[in-house]
TORDOLO-795670 format. One record per residue (C-alpha): residue number from 0; residue in one letter; x, y, z. Coordinates in pm, 1 decimal, decimal comma. Layout:
<nodes>
+-----+---------+----------+----------+----------+
| num | residuo |     east |    north |       up |
+-----+---------+----------+----------+----------+
| NUM |       A |        X |        Y |        Z |
...
+-----+---------+----------+----------+----------+
</nodes>
This chain:
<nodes>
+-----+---------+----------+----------+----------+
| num | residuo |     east |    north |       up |
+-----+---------+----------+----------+----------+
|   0 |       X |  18964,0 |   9190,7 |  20711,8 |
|   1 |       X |  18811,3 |   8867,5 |  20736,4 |
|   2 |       X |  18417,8 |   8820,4 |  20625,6 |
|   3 |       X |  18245,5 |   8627,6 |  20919,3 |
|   4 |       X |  17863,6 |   8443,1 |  20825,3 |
|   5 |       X |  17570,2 |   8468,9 |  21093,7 |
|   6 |       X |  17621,5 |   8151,7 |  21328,6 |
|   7 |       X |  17328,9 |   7935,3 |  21155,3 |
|   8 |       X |  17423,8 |   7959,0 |  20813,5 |
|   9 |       X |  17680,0 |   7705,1 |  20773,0 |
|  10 |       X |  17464,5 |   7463,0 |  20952,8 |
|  11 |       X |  17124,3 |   7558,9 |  20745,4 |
|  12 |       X |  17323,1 |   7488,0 |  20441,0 |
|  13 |       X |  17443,6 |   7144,4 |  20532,6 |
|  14 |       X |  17107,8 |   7049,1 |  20645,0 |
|  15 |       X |  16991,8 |   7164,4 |  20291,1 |
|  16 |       X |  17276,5 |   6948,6 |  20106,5 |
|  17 |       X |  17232,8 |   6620,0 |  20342,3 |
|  18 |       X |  16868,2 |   6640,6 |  20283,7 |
|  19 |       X |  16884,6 |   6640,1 |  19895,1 |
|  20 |       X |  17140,8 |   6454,8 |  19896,8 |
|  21 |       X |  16903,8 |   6199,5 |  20106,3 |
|  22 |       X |  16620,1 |   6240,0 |  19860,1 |
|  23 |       X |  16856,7 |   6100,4 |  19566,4 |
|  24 |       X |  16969,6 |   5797,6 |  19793,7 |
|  25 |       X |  16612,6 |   5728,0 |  19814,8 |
|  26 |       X |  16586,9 |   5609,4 |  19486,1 |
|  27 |       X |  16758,7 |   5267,5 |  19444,4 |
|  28 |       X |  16947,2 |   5242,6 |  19093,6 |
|  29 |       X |  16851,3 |   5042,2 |  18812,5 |
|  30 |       X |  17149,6 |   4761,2 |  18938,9 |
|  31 |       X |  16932,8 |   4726,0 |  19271,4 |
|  32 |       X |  16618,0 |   4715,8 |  19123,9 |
|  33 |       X |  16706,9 |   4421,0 |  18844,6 |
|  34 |       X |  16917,6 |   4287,5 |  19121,4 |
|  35 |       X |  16566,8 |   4263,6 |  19336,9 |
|  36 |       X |  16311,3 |   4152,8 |  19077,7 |
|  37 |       X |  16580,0 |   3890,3 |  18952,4 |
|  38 |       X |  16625,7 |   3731,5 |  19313,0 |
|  39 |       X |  16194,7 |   3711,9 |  19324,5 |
|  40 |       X |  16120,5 |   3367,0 |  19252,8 |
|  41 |       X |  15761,2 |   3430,8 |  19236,9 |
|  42 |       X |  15783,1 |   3711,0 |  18940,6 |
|  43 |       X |  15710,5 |   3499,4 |  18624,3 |
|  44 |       X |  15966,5 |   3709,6 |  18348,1 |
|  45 |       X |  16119,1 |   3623,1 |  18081,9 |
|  46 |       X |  16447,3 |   3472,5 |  18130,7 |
|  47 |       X |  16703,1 |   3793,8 |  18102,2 |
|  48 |       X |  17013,7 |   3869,9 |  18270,6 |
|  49 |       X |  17082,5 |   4111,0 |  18468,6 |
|  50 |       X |  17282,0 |   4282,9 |  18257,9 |
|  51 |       X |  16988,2 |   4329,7 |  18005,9 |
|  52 |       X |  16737,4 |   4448,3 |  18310,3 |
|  53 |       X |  16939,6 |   4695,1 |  18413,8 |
|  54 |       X |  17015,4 |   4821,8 |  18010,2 |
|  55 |       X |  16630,0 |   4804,9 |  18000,9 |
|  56 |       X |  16588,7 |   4981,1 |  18283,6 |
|  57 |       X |  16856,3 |   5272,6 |  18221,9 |
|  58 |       X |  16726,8 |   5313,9 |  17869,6 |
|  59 |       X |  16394,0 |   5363,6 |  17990,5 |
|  60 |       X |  16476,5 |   5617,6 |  18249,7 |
|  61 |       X |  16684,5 |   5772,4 |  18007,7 |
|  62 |       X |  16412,0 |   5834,3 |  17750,0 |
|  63 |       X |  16176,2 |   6030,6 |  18055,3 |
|  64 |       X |  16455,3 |   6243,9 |  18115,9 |
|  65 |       X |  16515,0 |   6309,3 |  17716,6 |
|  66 |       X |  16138,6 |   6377,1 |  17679,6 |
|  67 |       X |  16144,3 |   6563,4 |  18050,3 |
|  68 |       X |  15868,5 |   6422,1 |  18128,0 |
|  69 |       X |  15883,6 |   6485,1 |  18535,2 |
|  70 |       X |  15508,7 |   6287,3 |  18552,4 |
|  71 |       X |  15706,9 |   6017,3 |  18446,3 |
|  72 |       X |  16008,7 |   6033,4 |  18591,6 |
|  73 |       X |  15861,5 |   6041,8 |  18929,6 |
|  74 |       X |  15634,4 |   5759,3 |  18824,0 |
|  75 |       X |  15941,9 |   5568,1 |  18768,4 |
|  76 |       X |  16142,6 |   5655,4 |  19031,4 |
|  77 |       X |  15830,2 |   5513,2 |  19247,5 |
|  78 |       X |  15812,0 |   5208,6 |  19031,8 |
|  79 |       X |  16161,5 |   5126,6 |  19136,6 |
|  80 |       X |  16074,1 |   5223,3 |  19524,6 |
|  81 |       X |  15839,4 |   4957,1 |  19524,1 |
|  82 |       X |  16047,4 |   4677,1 |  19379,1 |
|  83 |       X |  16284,5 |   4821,6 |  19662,3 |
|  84 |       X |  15993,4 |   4797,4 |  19935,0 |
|  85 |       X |  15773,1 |   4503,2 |  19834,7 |
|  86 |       X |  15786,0 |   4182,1 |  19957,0 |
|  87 |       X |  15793,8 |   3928,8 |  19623,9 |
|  88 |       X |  15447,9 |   3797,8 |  19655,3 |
|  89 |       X |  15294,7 |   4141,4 |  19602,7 |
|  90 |       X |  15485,7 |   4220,2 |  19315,2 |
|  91 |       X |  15392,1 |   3910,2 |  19129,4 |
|  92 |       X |  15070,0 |   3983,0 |  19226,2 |
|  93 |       X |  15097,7 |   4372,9 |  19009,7 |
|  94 |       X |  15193,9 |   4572,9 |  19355,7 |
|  95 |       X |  15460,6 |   4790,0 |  19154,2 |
|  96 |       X |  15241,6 |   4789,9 |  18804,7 |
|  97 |       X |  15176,4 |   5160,6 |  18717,6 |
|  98 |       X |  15020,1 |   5197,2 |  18366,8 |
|  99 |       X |  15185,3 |   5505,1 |  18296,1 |
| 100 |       X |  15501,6 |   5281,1 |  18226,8 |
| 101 |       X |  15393,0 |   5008,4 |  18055,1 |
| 102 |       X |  15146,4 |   5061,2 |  17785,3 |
| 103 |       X |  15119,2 |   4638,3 |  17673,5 |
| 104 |       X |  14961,0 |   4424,7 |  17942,5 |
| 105 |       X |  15161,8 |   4182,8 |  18058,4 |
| 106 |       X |  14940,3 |   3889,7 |  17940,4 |
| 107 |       X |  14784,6 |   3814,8 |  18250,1 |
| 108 |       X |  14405,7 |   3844,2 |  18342,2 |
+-----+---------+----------+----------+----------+
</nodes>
């Protein structure tokens, strides 16, 4: 005897999986995000590759998720969103700073 599911099911769970699996797409990885700020002409850094952005970047996201610290995860998942989003000008001009993140000021002021 074969088992048969209500009509709706199969299609209420792959609406479930596409749209979590959308949410984590969302989030650009830490290879976009150095790939973006590096490319920004405007953003006065020091001069790193990108290989040591996106170690910087990984090691930071990896110490939220040791402390699991989900304020802070989510702040940095949005601090990478914006380097994502923003046009250069605005992030030189502190469009993506969130405090939270980065406890020294940068210098400027």
């Amino acid at each position: 005897m074969r088992h048969t599911r209500p009509p709706g099911l199969r299609r209420v769970a792959l609406a479930v999986l596409s749209l979590t699996s959308g949410l984590a797409a969302c989030e650009p990885s830490c290879e976009q995000t150095c790939e973006k700020l590096l490319a920004c002409d405007e953003v006065e850094s020091p001069r790193v590759s990108e290989r040591e952005c996106e170690r910087a970047c990984t090691t930071q996201e990896e110490l939220y998720l040791s402390w699991d610290d989900v304020d802070l995860q989510e702040a940095f998942s949005d601090h990478k969103r914006c380097i994502d989003e923003e046009e250069c000008s605005a992030i030189a001009e502190g469009a993506c700073v969130d405090d939270r993140l980065f406890a020294f000021p940068s210098g400027e002021g």
